[in-house]
PDB file of N, CA, C and O in Angstrom:
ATOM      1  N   UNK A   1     141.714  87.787 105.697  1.00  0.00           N
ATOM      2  CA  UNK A   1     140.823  88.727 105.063  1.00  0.00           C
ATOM      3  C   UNK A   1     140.688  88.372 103.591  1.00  0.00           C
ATOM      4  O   UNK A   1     141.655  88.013 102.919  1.00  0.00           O
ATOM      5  N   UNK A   2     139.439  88.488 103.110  1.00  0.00           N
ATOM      6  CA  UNK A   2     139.218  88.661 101.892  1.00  0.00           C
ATOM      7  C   UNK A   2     139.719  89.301 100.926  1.00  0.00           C
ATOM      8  O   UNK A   2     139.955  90.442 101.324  1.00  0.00           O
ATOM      9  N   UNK A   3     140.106  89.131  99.508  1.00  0.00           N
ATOM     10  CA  UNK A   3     140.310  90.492  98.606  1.00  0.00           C
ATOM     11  C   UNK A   3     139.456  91.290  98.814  1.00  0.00           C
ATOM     12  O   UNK A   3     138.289  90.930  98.967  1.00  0.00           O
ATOM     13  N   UNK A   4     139.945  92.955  98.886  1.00  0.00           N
ATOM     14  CA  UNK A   4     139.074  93.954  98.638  1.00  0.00           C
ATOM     15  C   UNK A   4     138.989  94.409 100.009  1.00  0.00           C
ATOM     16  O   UNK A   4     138.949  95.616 100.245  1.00  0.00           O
ATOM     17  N   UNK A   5     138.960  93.635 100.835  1.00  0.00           N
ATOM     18  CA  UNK A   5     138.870  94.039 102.745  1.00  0.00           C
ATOM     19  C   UNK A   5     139.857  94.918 102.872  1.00  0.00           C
ATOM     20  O   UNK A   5     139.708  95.945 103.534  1.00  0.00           O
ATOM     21  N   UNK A   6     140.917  94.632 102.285  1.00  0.00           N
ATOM     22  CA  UNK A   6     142.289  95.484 103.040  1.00  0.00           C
ATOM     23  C   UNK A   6     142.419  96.864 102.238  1.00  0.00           C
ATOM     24  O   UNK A   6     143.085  97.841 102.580  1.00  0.00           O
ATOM     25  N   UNK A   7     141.707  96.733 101.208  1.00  0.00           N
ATOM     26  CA  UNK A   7     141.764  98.047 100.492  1.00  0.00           C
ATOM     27  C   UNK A   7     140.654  98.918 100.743  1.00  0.00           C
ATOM     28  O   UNK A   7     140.892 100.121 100.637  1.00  0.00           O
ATOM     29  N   UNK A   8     139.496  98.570 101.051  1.00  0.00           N
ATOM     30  CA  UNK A   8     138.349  99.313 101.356  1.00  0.00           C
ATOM     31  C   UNK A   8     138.467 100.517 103.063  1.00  0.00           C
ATOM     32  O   UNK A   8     138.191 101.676 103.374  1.00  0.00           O
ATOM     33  N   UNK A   9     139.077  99.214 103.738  1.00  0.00           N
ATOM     34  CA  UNK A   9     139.716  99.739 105.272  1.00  0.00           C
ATOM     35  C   UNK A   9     141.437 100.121 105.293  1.00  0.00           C
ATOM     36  O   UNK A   9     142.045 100.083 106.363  1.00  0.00           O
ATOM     37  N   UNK A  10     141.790 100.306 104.640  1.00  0.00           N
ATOM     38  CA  UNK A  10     143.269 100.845 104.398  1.00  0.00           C
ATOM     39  C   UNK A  10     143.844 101.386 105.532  1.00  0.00           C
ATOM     40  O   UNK A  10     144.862 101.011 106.114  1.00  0.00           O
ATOM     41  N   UNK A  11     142.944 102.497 105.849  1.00  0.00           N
ATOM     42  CA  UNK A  11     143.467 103.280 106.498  1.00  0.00           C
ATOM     43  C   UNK A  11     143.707 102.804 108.076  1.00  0.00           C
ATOM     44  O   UNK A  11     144.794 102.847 108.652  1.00  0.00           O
ATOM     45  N   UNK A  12     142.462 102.343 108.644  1.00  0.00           N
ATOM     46  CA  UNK A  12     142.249 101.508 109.965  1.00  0.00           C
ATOM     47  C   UNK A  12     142.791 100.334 109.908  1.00  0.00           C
ATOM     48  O   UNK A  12     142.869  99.896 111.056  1.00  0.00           O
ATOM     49  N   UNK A  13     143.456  99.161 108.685  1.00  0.00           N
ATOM     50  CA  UNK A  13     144.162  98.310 108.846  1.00  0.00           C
ATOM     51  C   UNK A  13     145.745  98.196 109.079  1.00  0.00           C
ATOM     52  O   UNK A  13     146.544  97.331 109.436  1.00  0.00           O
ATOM     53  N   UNK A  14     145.767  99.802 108.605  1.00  0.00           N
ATOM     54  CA  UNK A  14     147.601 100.108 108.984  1.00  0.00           C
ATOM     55  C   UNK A  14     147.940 100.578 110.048  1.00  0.00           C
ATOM     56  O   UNK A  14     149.061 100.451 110.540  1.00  0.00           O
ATOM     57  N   UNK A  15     146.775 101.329 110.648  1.00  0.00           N
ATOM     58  CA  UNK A  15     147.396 101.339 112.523  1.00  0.00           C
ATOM     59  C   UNK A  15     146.829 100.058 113.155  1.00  0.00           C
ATOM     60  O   UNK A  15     147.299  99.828 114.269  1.00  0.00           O
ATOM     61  N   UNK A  16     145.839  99.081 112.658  1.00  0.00           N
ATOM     62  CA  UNK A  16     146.360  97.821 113.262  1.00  0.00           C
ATOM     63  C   UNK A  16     147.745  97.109 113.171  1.00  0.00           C
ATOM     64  O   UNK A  16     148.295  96.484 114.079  1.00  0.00           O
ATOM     65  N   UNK A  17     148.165  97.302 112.014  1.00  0.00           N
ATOM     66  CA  UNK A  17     149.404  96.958 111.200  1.00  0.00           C
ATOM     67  C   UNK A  17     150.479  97.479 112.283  1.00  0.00           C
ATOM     68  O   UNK A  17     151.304  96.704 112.766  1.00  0.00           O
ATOM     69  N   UNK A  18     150.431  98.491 112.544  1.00  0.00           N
ATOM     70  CA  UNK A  18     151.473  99.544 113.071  1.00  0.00           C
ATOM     71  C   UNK A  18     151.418  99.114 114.596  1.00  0.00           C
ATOM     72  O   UNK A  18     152.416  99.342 115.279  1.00  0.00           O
ATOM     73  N   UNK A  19     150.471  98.594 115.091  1.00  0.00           N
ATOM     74  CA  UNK A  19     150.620  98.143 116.320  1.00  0.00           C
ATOM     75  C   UNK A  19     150.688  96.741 116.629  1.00  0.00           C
ATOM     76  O   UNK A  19     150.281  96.234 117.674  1.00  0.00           O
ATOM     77  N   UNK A  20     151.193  96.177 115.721  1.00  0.00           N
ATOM     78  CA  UNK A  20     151.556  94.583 115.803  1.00  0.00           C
ATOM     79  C   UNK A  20     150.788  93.912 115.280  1.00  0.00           C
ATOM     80  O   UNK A  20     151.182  92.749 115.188  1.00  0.00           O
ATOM     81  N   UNK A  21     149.697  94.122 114.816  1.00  0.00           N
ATOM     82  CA  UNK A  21     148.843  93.143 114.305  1.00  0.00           C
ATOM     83  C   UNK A  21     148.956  92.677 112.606  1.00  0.00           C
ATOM     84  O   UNK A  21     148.923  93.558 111.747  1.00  0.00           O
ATOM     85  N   UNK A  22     149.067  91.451 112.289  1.00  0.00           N
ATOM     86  CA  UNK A  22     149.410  90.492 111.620  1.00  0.00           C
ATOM     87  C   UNK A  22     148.396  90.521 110.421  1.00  0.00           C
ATOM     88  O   UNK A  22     147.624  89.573 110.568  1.00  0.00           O
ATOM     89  N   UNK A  23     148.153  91.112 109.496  1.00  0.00           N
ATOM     90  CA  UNK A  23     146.796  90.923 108.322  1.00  0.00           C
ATOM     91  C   UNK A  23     147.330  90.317 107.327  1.00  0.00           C
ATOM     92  O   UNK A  23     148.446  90.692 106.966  1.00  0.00           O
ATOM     93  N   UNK A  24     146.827  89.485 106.796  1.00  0.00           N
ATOM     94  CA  UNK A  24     147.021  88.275 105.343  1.00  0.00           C
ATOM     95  C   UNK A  24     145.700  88.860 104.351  1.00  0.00           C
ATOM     96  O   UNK A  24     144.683  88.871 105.044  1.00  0.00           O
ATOM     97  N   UNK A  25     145.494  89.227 103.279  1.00  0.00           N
ATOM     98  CA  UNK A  25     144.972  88.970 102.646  1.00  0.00           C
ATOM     99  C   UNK A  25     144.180  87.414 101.628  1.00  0.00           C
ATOM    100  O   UNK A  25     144.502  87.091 100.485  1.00  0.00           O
ATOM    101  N   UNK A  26     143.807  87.169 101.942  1.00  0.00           N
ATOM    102  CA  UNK A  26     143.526  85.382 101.696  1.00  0.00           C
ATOM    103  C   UNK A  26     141.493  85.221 100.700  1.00  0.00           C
ATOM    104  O   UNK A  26     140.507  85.958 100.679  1.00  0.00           O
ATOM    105  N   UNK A  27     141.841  83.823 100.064  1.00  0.00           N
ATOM    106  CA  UNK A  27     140.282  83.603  99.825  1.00  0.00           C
ATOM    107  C   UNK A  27     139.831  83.317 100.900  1.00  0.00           C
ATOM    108  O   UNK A  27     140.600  83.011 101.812  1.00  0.00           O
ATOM    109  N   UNK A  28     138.356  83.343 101.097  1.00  0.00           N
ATOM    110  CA  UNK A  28     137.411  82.705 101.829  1.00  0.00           C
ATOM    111  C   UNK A  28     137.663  81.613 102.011  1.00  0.00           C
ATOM    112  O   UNK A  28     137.580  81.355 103.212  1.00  0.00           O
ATOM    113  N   UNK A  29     138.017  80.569 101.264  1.00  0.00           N
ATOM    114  CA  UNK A  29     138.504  78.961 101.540  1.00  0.00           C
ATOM    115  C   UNK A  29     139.967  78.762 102.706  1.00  0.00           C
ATOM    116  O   UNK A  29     140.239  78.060 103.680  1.00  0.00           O
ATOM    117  N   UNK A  30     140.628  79.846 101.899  1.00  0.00           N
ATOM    118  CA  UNK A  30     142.439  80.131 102.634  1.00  0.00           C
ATOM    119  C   UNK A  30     142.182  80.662 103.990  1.00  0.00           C
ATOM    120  O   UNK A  30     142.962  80.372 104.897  1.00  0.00           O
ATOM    121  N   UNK A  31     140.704  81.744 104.296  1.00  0.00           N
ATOM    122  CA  UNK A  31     140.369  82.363 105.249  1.00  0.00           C
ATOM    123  C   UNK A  31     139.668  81.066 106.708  1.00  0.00           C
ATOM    124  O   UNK A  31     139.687  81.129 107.938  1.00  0.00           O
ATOM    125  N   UNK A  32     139.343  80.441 106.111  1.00  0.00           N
ATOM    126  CA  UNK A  32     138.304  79.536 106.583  1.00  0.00           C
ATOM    127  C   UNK A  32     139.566  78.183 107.002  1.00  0.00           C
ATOM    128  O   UNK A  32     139.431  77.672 108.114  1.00  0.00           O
ATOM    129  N   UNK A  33     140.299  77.859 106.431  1.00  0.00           N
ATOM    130  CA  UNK A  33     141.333  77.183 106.770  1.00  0.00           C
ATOM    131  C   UNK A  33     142.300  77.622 107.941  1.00  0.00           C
ATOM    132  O   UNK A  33     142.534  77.003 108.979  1.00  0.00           O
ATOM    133  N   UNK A  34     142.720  78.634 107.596  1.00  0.00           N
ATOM    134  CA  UNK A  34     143.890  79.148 108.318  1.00  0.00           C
ATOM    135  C   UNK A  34     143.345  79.577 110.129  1.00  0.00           C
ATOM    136  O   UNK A  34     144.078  79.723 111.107  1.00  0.00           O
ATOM    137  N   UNK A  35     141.631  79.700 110.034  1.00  0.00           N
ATOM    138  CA  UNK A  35     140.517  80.235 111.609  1.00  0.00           C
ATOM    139  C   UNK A  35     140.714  78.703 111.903  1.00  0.00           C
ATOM    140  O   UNK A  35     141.373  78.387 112.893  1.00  0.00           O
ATOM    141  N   UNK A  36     140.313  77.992 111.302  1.00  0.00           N
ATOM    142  CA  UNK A  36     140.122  76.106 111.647  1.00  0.00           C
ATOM    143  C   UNK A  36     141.232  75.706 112.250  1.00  0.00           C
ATOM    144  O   UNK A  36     141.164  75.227 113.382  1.00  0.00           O
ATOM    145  N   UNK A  37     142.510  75.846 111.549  1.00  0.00           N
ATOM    146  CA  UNK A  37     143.709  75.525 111.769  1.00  0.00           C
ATOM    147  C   UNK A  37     143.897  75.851 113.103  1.00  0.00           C
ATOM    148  O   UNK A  37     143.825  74.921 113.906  1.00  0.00           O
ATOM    149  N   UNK A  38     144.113  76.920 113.499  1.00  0.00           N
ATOM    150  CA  UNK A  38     144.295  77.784 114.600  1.00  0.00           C
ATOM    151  C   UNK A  38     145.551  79.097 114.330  1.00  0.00           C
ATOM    152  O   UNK A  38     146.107  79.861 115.119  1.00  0.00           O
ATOM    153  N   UNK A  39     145.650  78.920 112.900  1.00  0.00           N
ATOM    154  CA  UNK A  39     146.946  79.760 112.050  1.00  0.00           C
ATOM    155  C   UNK A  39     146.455  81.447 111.927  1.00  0.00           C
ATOM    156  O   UNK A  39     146.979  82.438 111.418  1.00  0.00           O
ATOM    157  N   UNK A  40     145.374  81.237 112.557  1.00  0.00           N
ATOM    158  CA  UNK A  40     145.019  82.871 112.075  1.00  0.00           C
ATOM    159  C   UNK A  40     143.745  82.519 114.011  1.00  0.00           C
ATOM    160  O   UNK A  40     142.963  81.691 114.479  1.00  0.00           O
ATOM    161  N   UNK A  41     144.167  83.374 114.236  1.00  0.00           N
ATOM    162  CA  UNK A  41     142.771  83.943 115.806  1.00  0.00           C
ATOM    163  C   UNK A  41     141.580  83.906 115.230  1.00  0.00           C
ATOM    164  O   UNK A  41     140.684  83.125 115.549  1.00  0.00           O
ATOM    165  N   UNK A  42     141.509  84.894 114.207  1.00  0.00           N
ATOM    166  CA  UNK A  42     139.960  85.396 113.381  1.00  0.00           C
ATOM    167  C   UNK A  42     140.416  85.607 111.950  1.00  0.00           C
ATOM    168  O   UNK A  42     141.566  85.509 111.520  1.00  0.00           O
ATOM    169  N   UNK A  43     139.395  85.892 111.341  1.00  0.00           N
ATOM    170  CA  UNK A  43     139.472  86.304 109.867  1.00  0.00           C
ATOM    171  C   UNK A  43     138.124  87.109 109.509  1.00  0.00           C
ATOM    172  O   UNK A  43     137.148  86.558 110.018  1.00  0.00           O
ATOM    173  N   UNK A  44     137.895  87.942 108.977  1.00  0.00           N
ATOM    174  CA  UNK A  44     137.019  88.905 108.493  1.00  0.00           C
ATOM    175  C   UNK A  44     137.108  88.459 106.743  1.00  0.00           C
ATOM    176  O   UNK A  44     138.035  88.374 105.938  1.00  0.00           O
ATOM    177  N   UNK A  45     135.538  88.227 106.676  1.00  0.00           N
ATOM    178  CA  UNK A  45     135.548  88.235 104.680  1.00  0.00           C
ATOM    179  C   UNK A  45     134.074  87.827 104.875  1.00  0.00           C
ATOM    180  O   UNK A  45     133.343  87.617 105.842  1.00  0.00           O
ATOM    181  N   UNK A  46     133.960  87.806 103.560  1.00  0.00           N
ATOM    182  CA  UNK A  46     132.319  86.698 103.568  1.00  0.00           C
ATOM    183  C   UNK A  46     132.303  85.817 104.008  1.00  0.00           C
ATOM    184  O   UNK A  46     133.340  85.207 104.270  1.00  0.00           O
ATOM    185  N   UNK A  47     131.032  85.340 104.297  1.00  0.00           N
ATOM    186  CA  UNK A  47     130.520  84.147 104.774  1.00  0.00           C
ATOM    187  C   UNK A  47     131.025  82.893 104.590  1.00  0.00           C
ATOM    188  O   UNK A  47     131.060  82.429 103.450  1.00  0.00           O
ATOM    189  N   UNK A  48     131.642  81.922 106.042  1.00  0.00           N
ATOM    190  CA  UNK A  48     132.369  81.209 105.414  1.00  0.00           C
ATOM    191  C   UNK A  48     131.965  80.071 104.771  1.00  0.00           C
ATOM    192  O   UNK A  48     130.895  79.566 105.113  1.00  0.00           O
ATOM    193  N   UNK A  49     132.631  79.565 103.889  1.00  0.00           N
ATOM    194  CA  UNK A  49     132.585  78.348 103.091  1.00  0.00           C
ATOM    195  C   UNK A  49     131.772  77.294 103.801  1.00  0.00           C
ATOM    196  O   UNK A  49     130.602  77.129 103.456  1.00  0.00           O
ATOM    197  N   UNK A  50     132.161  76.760 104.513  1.00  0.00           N
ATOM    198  CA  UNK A  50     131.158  75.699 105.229  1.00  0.00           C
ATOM    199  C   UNK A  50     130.531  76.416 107.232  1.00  0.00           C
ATOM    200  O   UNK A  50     131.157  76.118 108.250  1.00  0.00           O
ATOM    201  N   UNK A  51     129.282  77.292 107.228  1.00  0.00           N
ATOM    202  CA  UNK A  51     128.838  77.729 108.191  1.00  0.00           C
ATOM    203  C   UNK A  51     128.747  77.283 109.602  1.00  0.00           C
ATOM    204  O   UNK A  51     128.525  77.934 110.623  1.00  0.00           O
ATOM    205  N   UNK A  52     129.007  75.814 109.391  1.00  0.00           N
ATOM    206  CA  UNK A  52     128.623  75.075 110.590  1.00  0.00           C
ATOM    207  C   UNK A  52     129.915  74.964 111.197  1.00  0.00           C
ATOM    208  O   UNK A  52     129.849  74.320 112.244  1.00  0.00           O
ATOM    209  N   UNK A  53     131.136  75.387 110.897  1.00  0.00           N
ATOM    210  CA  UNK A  53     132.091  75.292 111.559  1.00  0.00           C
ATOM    211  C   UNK A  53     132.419  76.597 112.473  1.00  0.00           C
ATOM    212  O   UNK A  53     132.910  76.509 113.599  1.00  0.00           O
ATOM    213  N   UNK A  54     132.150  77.566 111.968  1.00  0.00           N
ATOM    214  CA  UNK A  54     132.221  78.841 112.510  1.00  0.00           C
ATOM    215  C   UNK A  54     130.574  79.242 113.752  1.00  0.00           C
ATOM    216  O   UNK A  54     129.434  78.781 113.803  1.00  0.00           O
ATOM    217  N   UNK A  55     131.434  80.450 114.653  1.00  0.00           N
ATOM    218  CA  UNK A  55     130.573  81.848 114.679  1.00  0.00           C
ATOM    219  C   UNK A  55     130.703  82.739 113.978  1.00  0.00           C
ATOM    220  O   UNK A  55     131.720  83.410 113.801  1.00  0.00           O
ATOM    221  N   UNK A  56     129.429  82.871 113.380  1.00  0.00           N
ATOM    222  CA  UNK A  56     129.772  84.486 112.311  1.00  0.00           C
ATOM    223  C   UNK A  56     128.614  85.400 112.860  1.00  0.00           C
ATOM    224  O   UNK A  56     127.428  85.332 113.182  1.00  0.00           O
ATOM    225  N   UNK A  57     129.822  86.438 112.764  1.00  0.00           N
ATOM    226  CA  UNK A  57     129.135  87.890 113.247  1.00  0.00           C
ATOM    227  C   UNK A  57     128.961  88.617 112.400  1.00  0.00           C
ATOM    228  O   UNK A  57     130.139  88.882 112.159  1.00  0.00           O
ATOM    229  N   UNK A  58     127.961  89.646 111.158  1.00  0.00           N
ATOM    230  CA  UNK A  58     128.245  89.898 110.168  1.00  0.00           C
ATOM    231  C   UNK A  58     128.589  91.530 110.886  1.00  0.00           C
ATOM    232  O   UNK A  58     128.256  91.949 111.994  1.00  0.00           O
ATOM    233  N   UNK A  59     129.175  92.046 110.070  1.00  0.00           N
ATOM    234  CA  UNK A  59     129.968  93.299 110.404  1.00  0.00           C
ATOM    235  C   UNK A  59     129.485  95.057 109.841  1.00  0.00           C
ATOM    236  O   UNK A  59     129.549  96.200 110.296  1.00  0.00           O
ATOM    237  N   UNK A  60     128.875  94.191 108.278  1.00  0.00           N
ATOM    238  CA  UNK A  60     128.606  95.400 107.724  1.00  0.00           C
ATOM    239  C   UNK A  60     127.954  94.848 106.432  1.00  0.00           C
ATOM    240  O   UNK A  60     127.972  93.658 106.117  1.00  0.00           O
ATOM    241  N   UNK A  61     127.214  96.120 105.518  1.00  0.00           N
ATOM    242  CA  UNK A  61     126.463  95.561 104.127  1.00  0.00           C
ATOM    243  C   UNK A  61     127.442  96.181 103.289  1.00  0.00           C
ATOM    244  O   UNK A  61     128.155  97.170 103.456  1.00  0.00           O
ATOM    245  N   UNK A  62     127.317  95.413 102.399  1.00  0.00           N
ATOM    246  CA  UNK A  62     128.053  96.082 101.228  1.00  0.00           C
ATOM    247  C   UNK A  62     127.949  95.704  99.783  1.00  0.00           C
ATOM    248  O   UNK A  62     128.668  94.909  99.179  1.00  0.00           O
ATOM    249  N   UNK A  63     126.951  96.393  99.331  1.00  0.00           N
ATOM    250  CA  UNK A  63     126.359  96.365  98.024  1.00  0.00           C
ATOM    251  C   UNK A  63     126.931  95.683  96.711  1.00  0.00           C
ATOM    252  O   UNK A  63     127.983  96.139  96.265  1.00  0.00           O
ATOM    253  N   UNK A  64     126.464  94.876  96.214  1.00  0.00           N
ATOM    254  CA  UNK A  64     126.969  94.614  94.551  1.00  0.00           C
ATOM    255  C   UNK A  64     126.518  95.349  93.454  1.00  0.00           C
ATOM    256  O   UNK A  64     125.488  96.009  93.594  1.00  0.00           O
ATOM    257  N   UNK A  65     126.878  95.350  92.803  1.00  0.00           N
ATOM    258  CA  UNK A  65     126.512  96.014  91.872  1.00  0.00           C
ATOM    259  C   UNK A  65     126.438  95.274  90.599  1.00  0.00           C
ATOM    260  O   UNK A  65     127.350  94.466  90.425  1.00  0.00           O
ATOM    261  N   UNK A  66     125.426  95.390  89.544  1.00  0.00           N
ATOM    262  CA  UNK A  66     125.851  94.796  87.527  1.00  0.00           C
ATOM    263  C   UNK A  66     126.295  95.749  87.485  1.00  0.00           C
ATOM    264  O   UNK A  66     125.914  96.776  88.047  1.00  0.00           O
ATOM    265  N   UNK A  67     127.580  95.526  86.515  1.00  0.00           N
ATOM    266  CA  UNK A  67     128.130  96.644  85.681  1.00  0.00           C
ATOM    267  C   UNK A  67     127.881  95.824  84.213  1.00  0.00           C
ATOM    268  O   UNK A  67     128.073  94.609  84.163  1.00  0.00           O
ATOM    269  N   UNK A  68     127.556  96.386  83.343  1.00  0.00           N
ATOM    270  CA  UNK A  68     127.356  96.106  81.959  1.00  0.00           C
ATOM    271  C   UNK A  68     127.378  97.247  80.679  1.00  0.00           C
ATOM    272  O   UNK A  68     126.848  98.317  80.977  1.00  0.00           O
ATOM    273  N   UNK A  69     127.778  97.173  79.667  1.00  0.00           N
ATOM    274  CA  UNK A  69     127.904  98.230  78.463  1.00  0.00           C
ATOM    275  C   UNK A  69     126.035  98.750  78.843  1.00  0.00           C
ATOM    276  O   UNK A  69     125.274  98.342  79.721  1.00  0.00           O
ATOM    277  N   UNK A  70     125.850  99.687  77.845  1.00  0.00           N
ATOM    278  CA  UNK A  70     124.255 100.190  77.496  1.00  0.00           C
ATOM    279  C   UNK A  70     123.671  98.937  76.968  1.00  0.00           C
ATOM    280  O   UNK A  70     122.658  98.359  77.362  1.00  0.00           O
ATOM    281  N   UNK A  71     124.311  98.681  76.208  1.00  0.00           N
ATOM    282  CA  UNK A  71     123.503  97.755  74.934  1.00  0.00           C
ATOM    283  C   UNK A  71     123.718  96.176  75.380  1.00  0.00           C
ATOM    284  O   UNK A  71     123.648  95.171  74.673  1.00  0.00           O
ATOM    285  N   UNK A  72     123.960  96.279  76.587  1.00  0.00           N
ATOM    286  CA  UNK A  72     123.884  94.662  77.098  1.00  0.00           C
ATOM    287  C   UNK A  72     122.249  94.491  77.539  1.00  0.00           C
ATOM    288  O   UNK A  72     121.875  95.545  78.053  1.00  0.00           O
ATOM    289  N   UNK A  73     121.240  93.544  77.492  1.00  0.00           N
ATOM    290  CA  UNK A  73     119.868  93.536  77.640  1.00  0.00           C
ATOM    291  C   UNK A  73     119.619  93.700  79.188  1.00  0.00           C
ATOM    292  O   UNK A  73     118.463  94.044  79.436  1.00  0.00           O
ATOM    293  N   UNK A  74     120.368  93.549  80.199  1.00  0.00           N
ATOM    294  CA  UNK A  74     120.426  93.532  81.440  1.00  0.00           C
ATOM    295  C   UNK A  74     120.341  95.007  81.569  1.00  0.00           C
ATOM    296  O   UNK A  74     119.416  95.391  82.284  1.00  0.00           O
ATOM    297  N   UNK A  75     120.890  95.674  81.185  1.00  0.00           N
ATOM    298  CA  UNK A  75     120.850  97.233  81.162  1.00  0.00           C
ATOM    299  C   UNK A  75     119.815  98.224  80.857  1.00  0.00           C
ATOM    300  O   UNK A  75     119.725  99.429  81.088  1.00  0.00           O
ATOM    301  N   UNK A  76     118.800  97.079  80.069  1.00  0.00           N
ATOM    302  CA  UNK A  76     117.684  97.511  79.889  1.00  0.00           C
ATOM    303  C   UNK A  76     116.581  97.270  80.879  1.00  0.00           C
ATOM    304  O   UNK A  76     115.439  97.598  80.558  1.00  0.00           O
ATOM    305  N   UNK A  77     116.873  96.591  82.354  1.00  0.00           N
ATOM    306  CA  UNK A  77     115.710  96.509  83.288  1.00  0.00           C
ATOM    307  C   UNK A  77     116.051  97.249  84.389  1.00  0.00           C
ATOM    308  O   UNK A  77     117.234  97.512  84.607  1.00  0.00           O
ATOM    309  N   UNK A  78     115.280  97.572  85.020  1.00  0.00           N
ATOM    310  CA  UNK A  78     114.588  98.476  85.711  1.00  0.00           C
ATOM    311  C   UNK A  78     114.082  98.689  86.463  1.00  0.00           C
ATOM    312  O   UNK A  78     113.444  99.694  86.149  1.00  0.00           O
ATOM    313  N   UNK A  79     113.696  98.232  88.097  1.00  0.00           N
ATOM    314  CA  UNK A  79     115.531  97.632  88.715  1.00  0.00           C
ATOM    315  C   UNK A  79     115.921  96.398  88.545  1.00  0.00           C
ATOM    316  O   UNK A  79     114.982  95.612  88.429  1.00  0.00           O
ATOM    317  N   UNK A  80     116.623  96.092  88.508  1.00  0.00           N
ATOM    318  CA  UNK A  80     117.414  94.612  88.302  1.00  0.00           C
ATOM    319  C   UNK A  80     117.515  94.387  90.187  1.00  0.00           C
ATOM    320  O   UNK A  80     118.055  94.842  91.195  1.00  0.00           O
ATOM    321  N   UNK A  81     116.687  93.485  89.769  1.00  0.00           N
ATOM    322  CA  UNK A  81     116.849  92.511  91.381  1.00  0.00           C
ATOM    323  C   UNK A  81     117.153  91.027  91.311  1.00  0.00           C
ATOM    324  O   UNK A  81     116.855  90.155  90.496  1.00  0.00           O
ATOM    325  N   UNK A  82     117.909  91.036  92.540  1.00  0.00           N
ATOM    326  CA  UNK A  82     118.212  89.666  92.745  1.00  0.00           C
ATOM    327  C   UNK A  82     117.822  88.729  94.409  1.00  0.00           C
ATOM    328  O   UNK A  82     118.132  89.257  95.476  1.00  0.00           O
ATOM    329  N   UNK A  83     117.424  87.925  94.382  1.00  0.00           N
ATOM    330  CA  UNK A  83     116.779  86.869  95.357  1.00  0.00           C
ATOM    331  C   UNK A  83     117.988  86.002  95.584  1.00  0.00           C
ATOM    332  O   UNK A  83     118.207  85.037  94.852  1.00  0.00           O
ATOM    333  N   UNK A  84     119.040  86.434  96.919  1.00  0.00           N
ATOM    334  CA  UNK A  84     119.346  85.136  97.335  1.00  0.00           C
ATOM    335  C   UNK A  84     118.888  84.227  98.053  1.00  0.00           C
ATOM    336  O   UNK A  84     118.511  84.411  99.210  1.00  0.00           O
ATOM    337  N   UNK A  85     118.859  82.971  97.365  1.00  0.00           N
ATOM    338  CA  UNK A  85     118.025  81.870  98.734  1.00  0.00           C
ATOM    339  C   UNK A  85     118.786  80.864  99.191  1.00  0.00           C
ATOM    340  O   UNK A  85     119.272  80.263  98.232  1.00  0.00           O
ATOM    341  N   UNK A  86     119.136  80.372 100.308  1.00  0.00           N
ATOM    342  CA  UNK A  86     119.702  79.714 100.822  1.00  0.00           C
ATOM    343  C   UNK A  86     119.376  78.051 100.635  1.00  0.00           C
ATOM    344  O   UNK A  86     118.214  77.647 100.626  1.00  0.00           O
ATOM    345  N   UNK A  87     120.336  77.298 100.514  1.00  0.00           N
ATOM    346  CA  UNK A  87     120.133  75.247 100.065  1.00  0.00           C
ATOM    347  C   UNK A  87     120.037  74.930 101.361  1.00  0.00           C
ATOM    348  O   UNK A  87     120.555  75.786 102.078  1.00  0.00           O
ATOM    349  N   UNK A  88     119.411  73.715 102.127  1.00  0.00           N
ATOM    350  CA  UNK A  88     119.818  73.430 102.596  1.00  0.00           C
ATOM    351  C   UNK A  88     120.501  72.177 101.868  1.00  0.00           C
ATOM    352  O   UNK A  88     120.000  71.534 100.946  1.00  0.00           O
ATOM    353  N   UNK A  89     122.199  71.882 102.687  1.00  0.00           N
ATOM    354  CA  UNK A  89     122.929  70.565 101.742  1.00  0.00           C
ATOM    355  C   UNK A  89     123.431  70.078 102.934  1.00  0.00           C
ATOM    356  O   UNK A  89     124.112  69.053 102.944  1.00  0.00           O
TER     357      UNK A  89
END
């Protein structure tokens, strides 16, 4: 799992916990290694590092946010959007 996974689901990761199940907190790279390896069954986080090795199922949305002072110029637009676009590499 990703940072932030185990804290967001706390509550539902400790009766997995409680019934034997094994959770690591890990990066996406550590996450993506350890599914490859065969050291971990699955792993839940973002999207992994290199796509073509995996099935990914996405699970859920979960918003970003800017955080910035007032007086940062970003703070001054209205909405602030962002375009992710995908490479192909």
């Amino acid at each position: 799992m990703t940072p932030g996974i185990l804290y967001t689901y706390w509550d539902v990761l400790n009766q997995l916990e409680k019934s034997g199940v094994n959770l690591l907190e890990l990066y996406d790279y550590q996450c993506d290694k350890a599914v490859k390896e065969e050291t971990a069954c699955m792993g839940i986080g973002v999207e992994p590092v290199d796509t073509s090795l995996f099935d990914v199922i996405p699970l859920a949305h979960h918003p970003l946010y800017a955080i910035c002072s007032e007086s940062h110029p970003l703070a001054q637009k209205t909405p602030l959007l962002f375009q992710i676009r995908k490479t192909n590499t």
